[in-house]
BATIPA-979580 format. One record per residue (C-alpha): residue number from 0; residue in three letters; chain; x, y, z. Coordinates in pm, 1 decimal. Example, Ala and Ser with C-alpha at 12.3 -4.5 7.8 and 13.67 -1.06 7.14 Angstrom:
keba  fike  vexdren  X  Y  Z
0  ALA  A  1230.0  -450.0  780.0
1  SER  A  1367.0  -106.0  714.0
This chain:
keba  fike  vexdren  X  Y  Z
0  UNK  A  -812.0  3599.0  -2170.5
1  UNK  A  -846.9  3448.1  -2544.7
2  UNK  A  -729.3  3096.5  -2496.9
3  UNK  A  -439.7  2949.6  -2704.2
4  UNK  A  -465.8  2734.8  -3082.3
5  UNK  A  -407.0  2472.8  -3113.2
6  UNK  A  -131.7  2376.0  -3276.2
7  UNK  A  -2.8  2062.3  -3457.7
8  UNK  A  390.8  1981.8  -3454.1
9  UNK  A  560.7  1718.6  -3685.7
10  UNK  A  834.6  1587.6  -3550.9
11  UNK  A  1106.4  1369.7  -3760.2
12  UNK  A  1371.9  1245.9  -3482.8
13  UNK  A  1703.0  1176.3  -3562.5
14  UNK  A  1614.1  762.4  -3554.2
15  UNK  A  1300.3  664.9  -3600.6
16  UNK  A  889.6  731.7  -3737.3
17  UNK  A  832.0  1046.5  -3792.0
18  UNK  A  540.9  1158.5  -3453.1
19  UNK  A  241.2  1439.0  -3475.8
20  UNK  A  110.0  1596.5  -3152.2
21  UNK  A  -125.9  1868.0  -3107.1
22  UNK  A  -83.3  2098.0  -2840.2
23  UNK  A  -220.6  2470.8  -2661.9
24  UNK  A  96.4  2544.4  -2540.8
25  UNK  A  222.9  2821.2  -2718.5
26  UNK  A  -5.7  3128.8  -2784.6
27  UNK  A  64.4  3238.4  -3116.0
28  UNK  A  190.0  3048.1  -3436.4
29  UNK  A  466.7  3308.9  -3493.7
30  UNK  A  542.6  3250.2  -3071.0
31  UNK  A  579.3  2822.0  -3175.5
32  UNK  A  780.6  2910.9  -3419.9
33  UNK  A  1033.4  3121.7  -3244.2
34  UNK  A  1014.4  2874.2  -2915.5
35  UNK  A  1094.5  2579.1  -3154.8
36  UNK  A  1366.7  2743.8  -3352.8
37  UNK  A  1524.1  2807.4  -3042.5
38  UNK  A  1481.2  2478.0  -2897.3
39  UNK  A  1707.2  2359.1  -3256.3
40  UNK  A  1965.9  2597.3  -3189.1
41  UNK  A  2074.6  2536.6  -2866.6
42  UNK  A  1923.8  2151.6  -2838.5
43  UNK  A  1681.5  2213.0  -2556.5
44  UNK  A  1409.6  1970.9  -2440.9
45  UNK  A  1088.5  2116.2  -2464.5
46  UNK  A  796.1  1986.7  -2272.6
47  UNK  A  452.2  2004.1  -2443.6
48  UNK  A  56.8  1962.2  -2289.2
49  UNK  A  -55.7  1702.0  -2577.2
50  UNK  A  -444.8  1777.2  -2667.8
51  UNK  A  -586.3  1383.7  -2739.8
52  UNK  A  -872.0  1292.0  -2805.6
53  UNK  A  -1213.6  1369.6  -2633.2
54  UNK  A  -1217.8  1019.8  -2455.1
55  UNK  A  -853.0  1004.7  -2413.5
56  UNK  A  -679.9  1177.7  -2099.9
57  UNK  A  -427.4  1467.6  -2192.7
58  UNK  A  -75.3  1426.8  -2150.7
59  UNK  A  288.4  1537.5  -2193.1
60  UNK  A  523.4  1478.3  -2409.6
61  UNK  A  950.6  1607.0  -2320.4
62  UNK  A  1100.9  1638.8  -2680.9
63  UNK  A  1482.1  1644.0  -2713.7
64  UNK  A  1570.9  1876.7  -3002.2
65  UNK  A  1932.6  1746.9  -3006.4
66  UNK  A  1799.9  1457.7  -3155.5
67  UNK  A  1514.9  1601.9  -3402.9
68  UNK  A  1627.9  1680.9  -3753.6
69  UNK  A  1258.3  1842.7  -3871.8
70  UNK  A  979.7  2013.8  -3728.3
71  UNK  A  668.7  2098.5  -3925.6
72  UNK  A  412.1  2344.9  -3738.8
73  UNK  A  30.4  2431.6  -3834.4
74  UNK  A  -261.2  2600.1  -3699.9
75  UNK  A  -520.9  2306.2  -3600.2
76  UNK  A  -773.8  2517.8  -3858.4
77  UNK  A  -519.3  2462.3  -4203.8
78  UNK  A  -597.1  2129.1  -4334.7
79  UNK  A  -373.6  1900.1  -4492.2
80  UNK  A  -39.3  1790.8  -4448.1
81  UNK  A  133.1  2037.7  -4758.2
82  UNK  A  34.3  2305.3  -4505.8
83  UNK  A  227.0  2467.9  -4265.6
84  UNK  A  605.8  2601.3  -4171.9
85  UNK  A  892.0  2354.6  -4166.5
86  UNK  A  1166.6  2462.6  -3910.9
């Protein structure tokens, strides 16, 4: 079984920094992007496996998209922050 991308979402809450977390959770771009549009429309909380560093332990974060105006997604291989799909 091919494992999943990783994936990098940019997250601009409501209030507040703007946050970037990587993640494997989703197992095609085109699958992110229909799990996170969702998420906007009906302002679900999503829970994502964060990928950190190799010396860091993994862990979660629970996203509430009822209070997250702007979500950028890229694949972990595009480089640069003009890259990617805003949702």
């Amino acid at each position: 079984m091919p494992e999943n991308p990783e994936l990098h979402l940019w997250l601009q809450p409501v209030k507040g920094e703007p946050l970037t977390v990587r993640t494997a959770d989703f197992a095609t771009l085109d699958s992110a992007v229909v799990a996170l549009n969702e998420a906007f429309d009906e302002g679900r909380i999503l829970r994502f496996e964060l990928i950190a560093p190799d010396e860091a332990e993994n862990g979660f974060a629970l996203v509430n998209f009822a209070h997250v105006v702007a979500v950028k997604v890229w694949p972990e291989s595009v480089k640069g922050a003009d890259d990617g799909q805003y949702l």
